[in-house]
C-alpha positions as CSV (number, residue, x, y, z in Angstrom):
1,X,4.8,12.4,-2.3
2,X,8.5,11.9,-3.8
3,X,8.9,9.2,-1.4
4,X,5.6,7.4,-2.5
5,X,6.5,7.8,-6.2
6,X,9.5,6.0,-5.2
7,X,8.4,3.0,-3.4
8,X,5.9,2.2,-6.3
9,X,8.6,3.0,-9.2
10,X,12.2,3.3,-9.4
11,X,13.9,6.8,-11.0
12,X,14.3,4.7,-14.1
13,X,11.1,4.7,-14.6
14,X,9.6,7.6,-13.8
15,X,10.9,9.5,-17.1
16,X,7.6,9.3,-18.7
17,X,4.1,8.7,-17.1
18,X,3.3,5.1,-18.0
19,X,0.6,4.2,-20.0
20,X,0.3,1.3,-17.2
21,X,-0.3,4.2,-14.6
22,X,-3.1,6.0,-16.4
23,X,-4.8,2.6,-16.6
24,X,-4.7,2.1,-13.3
25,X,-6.1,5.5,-12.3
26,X,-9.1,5.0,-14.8
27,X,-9.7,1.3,-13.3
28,X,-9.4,3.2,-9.6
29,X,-11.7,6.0,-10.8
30,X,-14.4,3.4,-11.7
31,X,-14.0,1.2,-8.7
32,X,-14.7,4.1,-6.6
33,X,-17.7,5.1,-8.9
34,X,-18.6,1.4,-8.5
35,X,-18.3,1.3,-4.7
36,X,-20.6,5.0,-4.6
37,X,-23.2,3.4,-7.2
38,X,-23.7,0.5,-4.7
39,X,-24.3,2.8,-1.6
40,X,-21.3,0.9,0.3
41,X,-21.8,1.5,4.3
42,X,-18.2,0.8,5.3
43,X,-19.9,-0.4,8.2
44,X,-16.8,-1.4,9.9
45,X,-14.9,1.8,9.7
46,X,-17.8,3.2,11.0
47,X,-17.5,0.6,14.3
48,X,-14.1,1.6,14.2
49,X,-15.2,5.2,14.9
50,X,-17.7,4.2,17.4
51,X,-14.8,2.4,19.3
52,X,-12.4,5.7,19.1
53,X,-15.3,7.9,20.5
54,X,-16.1,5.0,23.2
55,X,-12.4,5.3,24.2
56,X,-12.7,9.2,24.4
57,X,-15.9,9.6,26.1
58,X,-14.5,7.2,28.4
59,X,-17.1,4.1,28.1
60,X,-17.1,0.5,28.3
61,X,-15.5,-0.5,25.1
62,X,-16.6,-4.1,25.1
63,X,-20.0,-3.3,25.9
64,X,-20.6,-1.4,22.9
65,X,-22.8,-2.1,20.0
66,X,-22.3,-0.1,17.1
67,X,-24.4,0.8,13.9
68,X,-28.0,0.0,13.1
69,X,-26.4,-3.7,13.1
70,X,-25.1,-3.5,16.7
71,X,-21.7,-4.9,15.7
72,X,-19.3,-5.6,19.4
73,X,-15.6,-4.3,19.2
74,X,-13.8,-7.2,19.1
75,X,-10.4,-6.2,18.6
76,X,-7.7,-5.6,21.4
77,X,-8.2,-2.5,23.2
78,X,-4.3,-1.1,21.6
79,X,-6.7,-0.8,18.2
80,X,-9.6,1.5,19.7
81,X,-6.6,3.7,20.8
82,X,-5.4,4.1,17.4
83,X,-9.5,4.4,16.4
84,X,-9.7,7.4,18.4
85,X,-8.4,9.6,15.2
86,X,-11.0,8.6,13.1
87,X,-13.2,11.0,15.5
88,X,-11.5,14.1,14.3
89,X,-13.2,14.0,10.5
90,X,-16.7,14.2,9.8
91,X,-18.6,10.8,8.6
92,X,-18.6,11.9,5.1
93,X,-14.7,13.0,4.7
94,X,-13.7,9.7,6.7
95,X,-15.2,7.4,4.3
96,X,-13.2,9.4,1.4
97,X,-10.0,9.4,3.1
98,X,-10.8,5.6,3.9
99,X,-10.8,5.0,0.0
100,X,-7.8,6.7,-0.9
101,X,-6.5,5.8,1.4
102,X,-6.7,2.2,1.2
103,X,-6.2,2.4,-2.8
104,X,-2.9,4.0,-2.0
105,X,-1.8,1.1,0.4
106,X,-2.8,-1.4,-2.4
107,X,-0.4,0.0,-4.4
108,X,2.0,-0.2,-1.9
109,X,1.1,-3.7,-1.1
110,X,1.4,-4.7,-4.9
111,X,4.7,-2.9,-5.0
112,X,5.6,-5.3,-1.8
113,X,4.3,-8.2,-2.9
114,X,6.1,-8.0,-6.2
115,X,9.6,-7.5,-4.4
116,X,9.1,-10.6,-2.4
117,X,8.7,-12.4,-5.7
118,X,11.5,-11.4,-6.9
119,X,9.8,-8.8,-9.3
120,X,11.0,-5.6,-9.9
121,X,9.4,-4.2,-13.1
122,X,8.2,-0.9,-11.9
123,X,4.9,-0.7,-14.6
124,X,4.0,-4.0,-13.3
125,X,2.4,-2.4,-10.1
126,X,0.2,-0.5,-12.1
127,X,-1.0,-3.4,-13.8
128,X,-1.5,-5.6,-11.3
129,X,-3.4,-3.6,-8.7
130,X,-5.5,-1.8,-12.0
131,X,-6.4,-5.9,-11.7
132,X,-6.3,-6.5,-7.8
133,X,-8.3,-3.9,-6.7
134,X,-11.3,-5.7,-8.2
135,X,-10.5,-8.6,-6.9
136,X,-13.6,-9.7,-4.2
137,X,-11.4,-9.5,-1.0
138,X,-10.2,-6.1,-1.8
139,X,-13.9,-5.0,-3.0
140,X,-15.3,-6.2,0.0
141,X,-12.3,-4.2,2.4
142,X,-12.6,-1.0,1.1
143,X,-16.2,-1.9,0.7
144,X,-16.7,-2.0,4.9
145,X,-13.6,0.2,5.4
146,X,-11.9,-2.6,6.7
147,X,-8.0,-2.5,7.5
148,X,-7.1,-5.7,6.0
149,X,-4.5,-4.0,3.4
150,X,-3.0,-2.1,6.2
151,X,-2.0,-4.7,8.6
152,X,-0.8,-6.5,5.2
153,X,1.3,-4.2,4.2
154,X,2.7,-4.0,7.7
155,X,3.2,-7.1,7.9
156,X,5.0,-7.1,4.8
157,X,7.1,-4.1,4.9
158,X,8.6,-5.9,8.0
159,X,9.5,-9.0,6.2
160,X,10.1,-8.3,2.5
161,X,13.5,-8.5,1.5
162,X,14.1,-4.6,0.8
163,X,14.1,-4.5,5.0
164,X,17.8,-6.6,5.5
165,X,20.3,-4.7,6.0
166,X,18.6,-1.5,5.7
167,X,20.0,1.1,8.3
168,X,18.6,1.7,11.3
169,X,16.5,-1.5,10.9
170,X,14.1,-2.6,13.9
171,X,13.3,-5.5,12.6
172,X,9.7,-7.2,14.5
173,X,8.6,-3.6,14.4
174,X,5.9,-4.2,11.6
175,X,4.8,-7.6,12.9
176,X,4.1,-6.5,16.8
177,X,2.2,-3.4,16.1
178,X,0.0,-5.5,13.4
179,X,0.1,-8.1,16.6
180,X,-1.4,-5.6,18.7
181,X,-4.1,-4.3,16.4
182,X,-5.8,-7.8,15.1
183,X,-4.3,-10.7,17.1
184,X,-3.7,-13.2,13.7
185,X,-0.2,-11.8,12.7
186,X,1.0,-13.1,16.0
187,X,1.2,-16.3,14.2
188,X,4.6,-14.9,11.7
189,X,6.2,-14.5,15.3
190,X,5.8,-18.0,16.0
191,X,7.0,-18.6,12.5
192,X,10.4,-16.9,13.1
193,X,10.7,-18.4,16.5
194,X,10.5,-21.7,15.2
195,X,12.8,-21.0,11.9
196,X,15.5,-19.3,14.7
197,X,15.0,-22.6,16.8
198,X,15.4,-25.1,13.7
199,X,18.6,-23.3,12.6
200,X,19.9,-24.2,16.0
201,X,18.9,-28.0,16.1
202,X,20.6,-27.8,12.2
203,X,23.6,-26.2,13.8
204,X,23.2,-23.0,12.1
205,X,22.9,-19.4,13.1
206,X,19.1,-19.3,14.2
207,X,19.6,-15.3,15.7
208,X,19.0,-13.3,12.7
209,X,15.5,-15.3,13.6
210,X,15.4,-15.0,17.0
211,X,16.2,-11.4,17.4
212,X,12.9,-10.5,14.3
213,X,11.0,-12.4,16.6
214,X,11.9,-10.3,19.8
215,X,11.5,-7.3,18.0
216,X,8.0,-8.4,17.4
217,X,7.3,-9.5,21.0
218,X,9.0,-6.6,22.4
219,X,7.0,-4.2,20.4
220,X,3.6,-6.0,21.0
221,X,4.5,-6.2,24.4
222,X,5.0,-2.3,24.9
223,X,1.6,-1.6,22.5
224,X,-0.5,-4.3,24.9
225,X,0.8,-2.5,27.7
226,X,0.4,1.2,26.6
227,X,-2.8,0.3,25.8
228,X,-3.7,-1.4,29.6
229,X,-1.8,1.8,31.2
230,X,-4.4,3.7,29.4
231,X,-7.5,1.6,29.2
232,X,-6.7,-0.8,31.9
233,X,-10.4,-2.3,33.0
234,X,-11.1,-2.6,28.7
235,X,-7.9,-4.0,28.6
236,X,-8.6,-6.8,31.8
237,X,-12.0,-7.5,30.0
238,X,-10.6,-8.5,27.0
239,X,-7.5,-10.5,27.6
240,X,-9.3,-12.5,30.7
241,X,-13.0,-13.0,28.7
242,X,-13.0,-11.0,25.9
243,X,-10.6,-12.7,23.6
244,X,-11.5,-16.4,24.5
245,X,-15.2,-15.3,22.7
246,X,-14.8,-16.3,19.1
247,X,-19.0,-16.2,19.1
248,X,-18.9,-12.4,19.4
249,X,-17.2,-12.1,16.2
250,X,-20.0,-13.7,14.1
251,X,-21.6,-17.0,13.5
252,X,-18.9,-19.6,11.9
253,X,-21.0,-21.5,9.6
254,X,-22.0,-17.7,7.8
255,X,-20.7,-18.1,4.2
256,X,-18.4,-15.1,4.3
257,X,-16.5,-17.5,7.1
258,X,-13.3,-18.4,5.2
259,X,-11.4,-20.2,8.0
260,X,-11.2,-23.8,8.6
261,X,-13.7,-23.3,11.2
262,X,-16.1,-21.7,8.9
263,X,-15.8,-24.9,6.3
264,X,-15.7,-27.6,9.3
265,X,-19.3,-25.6,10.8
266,X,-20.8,-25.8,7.1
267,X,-19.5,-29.4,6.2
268,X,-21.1,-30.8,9.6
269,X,-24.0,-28.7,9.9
270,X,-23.3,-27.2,12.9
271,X,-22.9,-23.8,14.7
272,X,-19.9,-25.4,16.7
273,X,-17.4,-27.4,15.4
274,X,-15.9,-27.7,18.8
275,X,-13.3,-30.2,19.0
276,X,-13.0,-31.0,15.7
277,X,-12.2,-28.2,14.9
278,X,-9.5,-27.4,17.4
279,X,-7.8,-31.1,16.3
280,X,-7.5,-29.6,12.7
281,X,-6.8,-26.3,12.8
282,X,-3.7,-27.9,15.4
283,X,-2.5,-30.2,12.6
284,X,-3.0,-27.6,9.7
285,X,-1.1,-24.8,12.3
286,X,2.0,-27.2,12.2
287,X,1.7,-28.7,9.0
288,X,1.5,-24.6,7.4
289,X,4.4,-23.5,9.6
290,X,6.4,-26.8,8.9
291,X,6.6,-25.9,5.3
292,X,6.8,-22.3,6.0
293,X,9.5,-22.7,8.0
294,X,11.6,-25.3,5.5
295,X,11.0,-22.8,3.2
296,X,12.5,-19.7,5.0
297,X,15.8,-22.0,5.8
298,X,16.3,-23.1,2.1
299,X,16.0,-19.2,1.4
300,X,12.4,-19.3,0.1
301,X,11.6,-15.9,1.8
302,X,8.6,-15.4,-0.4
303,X,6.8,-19.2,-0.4
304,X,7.5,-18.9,3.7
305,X,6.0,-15.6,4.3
306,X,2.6,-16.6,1.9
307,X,2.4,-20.2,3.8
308,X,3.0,-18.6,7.3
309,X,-0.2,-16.3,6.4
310,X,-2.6,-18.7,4.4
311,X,-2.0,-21.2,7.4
312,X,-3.1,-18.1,10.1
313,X,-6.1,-17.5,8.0
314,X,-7.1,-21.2,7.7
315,X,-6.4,-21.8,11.6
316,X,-7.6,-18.7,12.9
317,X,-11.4,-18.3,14.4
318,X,-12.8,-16.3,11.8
319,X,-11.3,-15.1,8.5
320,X,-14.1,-13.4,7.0
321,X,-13.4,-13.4,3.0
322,X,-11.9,-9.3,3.1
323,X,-9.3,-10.8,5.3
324,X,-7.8,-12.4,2.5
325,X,-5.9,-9.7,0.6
326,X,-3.0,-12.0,1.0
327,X,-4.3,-13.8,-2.3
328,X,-2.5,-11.0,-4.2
329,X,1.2,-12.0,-3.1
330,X,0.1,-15.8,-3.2
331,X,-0.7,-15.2,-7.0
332,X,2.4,-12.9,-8.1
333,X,4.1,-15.9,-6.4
334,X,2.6,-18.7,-8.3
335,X,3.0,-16.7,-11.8
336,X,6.6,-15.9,-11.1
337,X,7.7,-19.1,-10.0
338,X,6.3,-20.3,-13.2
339,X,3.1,-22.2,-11.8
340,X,1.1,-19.9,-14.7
341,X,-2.1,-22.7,-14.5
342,X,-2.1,-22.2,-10.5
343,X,-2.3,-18.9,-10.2
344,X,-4.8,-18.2,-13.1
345,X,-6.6,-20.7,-11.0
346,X,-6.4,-19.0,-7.9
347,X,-7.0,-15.5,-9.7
348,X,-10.4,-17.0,-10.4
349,X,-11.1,-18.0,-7.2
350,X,-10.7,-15.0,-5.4
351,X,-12.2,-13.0,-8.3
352,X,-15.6,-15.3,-8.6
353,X,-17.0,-14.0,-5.4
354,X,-18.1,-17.4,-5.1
355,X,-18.7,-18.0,-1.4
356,X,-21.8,-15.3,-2.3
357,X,-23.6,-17.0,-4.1
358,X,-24.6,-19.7,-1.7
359,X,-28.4,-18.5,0.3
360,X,-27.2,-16.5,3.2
361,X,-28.5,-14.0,5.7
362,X,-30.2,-13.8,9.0
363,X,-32.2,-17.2,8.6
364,X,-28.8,-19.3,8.5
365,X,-29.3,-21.0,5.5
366,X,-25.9,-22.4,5.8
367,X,-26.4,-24.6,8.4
368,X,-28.4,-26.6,5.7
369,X,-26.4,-26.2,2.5
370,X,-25.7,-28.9,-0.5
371,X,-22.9,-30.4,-1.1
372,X,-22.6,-28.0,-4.0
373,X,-22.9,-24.8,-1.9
374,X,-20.4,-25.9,0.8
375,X,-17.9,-26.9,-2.1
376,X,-18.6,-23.1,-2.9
377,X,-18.5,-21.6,0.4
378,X,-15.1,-23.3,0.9
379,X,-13.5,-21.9,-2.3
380,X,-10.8,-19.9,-0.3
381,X,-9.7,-22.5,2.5
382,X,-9.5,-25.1,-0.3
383,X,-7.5,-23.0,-2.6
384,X,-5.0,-21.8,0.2
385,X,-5.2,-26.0,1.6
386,X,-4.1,-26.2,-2.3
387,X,-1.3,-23.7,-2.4
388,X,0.4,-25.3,1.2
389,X,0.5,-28.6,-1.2
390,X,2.0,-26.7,-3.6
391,X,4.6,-24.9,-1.7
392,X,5.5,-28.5,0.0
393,X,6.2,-29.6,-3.3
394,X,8.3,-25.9,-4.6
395,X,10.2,-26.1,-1.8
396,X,11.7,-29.4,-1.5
397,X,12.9,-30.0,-5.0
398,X,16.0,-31.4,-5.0
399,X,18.9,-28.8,-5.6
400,X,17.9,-26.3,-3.4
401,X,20.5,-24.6,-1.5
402,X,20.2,-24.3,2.4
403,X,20.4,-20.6,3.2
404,X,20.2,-17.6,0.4
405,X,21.5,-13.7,-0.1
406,X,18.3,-12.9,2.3
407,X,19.9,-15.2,5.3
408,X,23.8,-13.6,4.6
409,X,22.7,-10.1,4.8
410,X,20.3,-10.4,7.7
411,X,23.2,-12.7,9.7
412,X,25.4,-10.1,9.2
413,X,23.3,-7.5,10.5
């Protein structure tokens, strides 16, 4: 517990409970009242334990169908081996630990987020998630019992700038093992490839780059194949068939479809965008890790980390709306940068729960939706298309310096 009291607030702080603190524990206390009022199913935690007790009954994990909506497991077969623990608790315990747990890892998140700003005010994390957690991404992952926040803060701890220099640093760590669970954080290891690989061409010192992303690799790598030693016909399934299946995961013109595919399915009134959608989500890819990576070499830690995952949720397959938690470092970043308009704007986006109120459900309404509705349903992907714009702009005013504390310490590793 001492070391979770420090990572949210430093000993400085800590000499008297914070009024910010309490305020946060009553706006917790409520969301959880909220979440029990509304009968919440956490249907995807619940998959999630289907899959672990799949993997220890020994069954075909891609054939499964779980809950009363026969949802397929559609992550790589290194998750259902983690699943297997959520077996050990009963239903009702699981969905509590679930909760606090993910509240707990909010805070955390905050508290990471705010450090990659450049914010270090300890009440402030108090504050801000007392906000966040109502937030409709957030809502809606502890609402399924979705890991979102985890993988997040993964990701995150890995990259933040507490992690350089620290001792007995693995950096990539973080990054493979959220790799290895749910297949979009890959796309930060491409990001720190291609940063290590422009340093070079500049004449710099790309390593610090290259070596984070064989950290990463290395450590999906030995996940992908601990998980085909132990699961190897699952594991055959999915990387030859399995993983090439973006229908399995859910239709892509459903409203709660964030990605570019989603948008491009709803805009042209089709289940399949096809083509189209593969030429955009190719020139969004390298126009988002362009400026992501022009960020990272002017020592812009915190616009490239936001770009490189805004641009992995736009260009990935599906990015249902509770996959985008990473609005909360996106607006800390905006505020603190002194974009106060943008990120009120963005706080309203992702607080509207907009893309709901478009007709949905099983009939498909949104193959047939108004121009109005789809302007709705796109509220996320235009907002992050908005923010890459944004961050183009931020990080090539003139004046800014190549390189940055960040870049020293990490060289110098």
């Amino acid at each position: 517990m001492s070391a979770f009291v420090t990572l949210i607030a430093p000993p400085g702080a800590r000499r008297r409970p914070p009024v910010a603190a309490g305020a946060c524990l009553v706006s917790f206390t409520v969301f959880w009242l909220a979440q029990r009022a509304a009968h919440v199913s956490m249907i995807d935690l619940m998959v999630y334990r289907a899959e672990g007790a799949t993997v220890r009954a020994g069954g075909d994990l891609y054939a499964l169908r779980a809950t009363a909506a026969h949802l397929p497991t559609t992550y790589p077969p290194f998750a259902a081996l983690l699943f297997t623990a959520l077996t050990l608790p009963g239903t009702a315990v699981l969905r509590t630990l679930a909760t606090a747990g993910n509240l707990v890892l909010l805070l955390v998140f905050v508290r990471l987020s705010l450090t990659l700003a450049g914010h270090t005010r300890a009440q402030t994390v108090w504050w801000v998630a007392a906000v966040a957690v109502w937030c409709e991404p957030v809502w809606t992952t502890l609402r399924y019992g979705q890991v979102n926040l985890l993988l997040a803060t993964v990701v995150l701890w890995d990259l933040a700038p507490h992690r350089a220099g620290g001792r007995g640093r693995r950096p990539g760590a973080g990054l493979g093992l959220a790799a290895a669970v749910k297949l979009t954080p890959a796309l930060f290891l491409v990001f720190l490839l291609a940063t290590g690989i422009a340093a070079r061409l500049r004449g710099g010192d790309g390593e610090p780059w290259l070596r984070h992303a064989r950290g990463a690799a290395i450590t999906f790598t030995g996940a992908t194949l601990l998980a085909a030693a132990a699961l190897p016909k699952d594991s055959w399934r999915f990387w030859t068939d399995t993983v090439f299946r973006s229908d399995r995961v859910g239709h892509a013109e459903d409203t709660a479809d964030q990605a570019l595919r989603g948008v491009l399915a709803r805009l042209l009134h089709t289940a399949d965008p096809g083509a189209v959608w593969t030429a955009c989500a190719a020139v969004v890819a390298a126009a988002g890790l362009a400026v992501a990576v022009a960020a990272e070499l002017r020592g812009m830690r915190a616009w490239a980390v936001c770009c490189c995952a805004v641009t992995a949720l736009l260009v990935s397959p599906v990015s249902w709306t509770h996959h985008w938690v990473w609005c909360v470092p996106v607006v800390l970043l905006l505020w603190s940068r002194g974009h106060r308009a943008a990120a009120l704007g963005a706080a309203l986006v992702f607080c509207s729960y907009a893309p709901w109120w478009v007709p949905h459900g099983p009939a498909r309404p949104e193959l047939h939706q108004s121009g109005a509705q789809m302007a709705l349903s796109a509220l996320y992907a235009g907002a992050a298309a908005l923010f890459l714009v944004a961050a183009r702009a931020a990080t090539s005013l003139p004046g800014r310096r190549r390189g940055s504390a960040l870049r020293q310490a990490v060289t110098k590793e």
